[in-house]
C-alpha positions in Angstrom: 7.7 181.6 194.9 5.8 178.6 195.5 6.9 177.1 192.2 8.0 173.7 191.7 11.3 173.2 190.9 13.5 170.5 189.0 17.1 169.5 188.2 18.3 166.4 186.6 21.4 164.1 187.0 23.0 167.0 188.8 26.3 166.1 189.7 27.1 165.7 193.6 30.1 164.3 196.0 28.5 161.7 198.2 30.3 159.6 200.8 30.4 156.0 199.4 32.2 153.1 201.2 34.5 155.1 203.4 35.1 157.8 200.8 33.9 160.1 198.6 32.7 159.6 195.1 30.9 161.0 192.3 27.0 160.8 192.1 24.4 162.1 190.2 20.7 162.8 191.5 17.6 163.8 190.5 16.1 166.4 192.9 12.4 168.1 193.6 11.1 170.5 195.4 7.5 171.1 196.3 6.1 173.9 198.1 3.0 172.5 200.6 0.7 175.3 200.8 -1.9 175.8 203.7 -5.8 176.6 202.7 -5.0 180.4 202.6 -2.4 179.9 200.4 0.4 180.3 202.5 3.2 178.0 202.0 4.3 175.9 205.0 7.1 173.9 204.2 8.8 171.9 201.2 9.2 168.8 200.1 11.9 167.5 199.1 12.9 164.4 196.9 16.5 163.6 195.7 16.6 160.0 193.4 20.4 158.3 193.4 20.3 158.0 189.2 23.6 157.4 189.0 23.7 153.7 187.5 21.5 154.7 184.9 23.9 158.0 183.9 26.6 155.9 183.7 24.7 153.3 181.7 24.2 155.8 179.1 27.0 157.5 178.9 28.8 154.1 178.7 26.4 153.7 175.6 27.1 157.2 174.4 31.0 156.8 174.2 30.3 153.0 172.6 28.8 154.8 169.7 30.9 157.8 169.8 33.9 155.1 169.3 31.7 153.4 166.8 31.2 156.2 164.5 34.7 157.2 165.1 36.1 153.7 163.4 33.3 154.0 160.9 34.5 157.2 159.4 38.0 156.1 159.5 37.7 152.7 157.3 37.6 152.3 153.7 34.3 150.0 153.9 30.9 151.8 153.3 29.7 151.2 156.9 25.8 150.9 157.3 23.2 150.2 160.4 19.6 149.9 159.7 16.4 149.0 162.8 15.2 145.3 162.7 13.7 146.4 159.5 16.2 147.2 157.2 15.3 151.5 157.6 18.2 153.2 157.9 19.8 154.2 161.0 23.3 155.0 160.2 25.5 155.3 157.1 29.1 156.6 157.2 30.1 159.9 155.1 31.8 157.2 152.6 28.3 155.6 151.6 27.3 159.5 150.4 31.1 159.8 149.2 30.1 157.3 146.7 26.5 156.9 146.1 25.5 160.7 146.2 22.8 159.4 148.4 21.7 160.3 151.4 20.1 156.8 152.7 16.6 157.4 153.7 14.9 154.0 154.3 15.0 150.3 152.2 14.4 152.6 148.9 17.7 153.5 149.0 19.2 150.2 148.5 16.8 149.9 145.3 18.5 153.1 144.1 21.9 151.8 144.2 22.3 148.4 144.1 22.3 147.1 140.8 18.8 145.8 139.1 19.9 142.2 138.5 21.5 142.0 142.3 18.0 143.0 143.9 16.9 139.3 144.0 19.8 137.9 145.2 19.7 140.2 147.9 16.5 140.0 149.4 16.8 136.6 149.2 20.1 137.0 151.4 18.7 139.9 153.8 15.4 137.3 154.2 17.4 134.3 155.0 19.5 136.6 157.6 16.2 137.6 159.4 14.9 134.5 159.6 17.9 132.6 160.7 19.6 135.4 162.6 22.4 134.9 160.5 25.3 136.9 159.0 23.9 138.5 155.9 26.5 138.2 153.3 26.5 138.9 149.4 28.4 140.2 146.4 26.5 143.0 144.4 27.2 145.8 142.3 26.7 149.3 143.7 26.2 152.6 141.6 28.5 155.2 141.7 27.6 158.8 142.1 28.8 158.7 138.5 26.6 156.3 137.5 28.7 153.4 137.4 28.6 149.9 138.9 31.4 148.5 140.9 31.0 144.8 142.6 30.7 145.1 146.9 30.9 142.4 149.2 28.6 143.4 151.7 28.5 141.6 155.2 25.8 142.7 158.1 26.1 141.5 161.7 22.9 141.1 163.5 22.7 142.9 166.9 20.4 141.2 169.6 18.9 142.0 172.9 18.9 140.5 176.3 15.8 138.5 175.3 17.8 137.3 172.1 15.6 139.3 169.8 17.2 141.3 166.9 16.9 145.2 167.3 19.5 146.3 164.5 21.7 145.5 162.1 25.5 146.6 161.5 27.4 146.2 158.2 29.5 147.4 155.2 30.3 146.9 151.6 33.9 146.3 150.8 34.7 147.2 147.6 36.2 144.1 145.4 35.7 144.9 142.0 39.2 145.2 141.2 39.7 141.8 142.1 36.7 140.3 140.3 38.1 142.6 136.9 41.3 140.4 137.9 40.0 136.7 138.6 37.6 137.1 135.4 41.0 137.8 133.5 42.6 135.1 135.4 39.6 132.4 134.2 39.4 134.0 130.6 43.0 133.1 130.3 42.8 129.6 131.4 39.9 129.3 129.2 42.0 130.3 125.9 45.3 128.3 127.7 42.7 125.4 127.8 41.7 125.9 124.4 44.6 126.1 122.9 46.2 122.6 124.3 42.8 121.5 122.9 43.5 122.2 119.8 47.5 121.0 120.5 46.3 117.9 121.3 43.8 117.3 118.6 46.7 118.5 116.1 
């Protein structure tokens, strides 16, 4: 036909060391084609592109793992660009929020209003420092309601030491803030009450 043709990372057996082994190869054909139009031979080019197939499928099943533990934990798992948009959230963040996360909005539409400060100032500090982000905030139900979350993000760097993304989750701990408040209020009325022993 004349027609170029083109196939990708097709799978071959080539001889490697003394024994065969799975490649993959980029191959192109060209049709050379004399002044009349007549086609006189083909050119053909095959690439070795096996290192970088195996590279990304390496990456691939990384990820496929990672989403795999992601779904299985407890924790509201998270991954957002450099930036703080969103890359990844696990089916618990929806589970709970009712949210699907979009971008940064979305942590303005669930995180509580008087926790807002206290994290930017925590997310801030992380960027500039490259540190873990860590802080305790309240998250809104799909209910409505609040309930206190540690929340903990990793950053993830490149070869040149840059930071490309962010991984993370909120844990939630609100049953055992309800519980040391308790614990505090009765120390404080324990407290009082040898107080007033003491002063009787």
């Amino acid at each position: 036909t004349g027609e170029r043709f083109s196939a990708y990372e097709r799978p071959v057996t080539l001889p490697r060391r003394g024994q065969m082994s799975l490649a993959y190869i980029n191959f192109v054909y060209e049709a050379f084609r004399e002044g009349d139009g007549s086609i006189s031979g083909i050119m053909a080019v095959a690439t070795d592109v096996t290192a970088q197939v195996l590279a990304r499928k390496n990456i691939e099943e990384s990820e496929q793992r990672f989403r795999t533990l992601a779904e299985t934990l407890p924790q509201l798992i998270w991954m957002t660009d450099e930036n703080g948009n969103q890359l990844y959230a696990s089916s618990r963040w929806e589970e709970y929020t009712g949210i699907k996360p979009v971008g940064p909005e979305t942590w303005q539409q669930v995180v509580h209003p008087a926790d807002l400060q206290k994290v930017a100032i925590a997310w801030n500090n992380s960027r500039a420092t490259g540190k873990i982000y860590r802080a305790e905030v309240r998250l809104k139900n799909r209910e409505g309601n609040y309930r206190w979350h540690f929340v903990q993000g990793e950053p993830i760097r490149n070869e040149e030491g840059d930071i490309i993304k962010w991984i993370g989750g909120f844990t939630d701990i609100h049953d055992q803030k309800a519980l040391t408040a308790k614990l505090e209020s009765l120390v404080n009325e324990r407290t009082a009450e040898l107080q007033r022993s003491n002063e009787d």
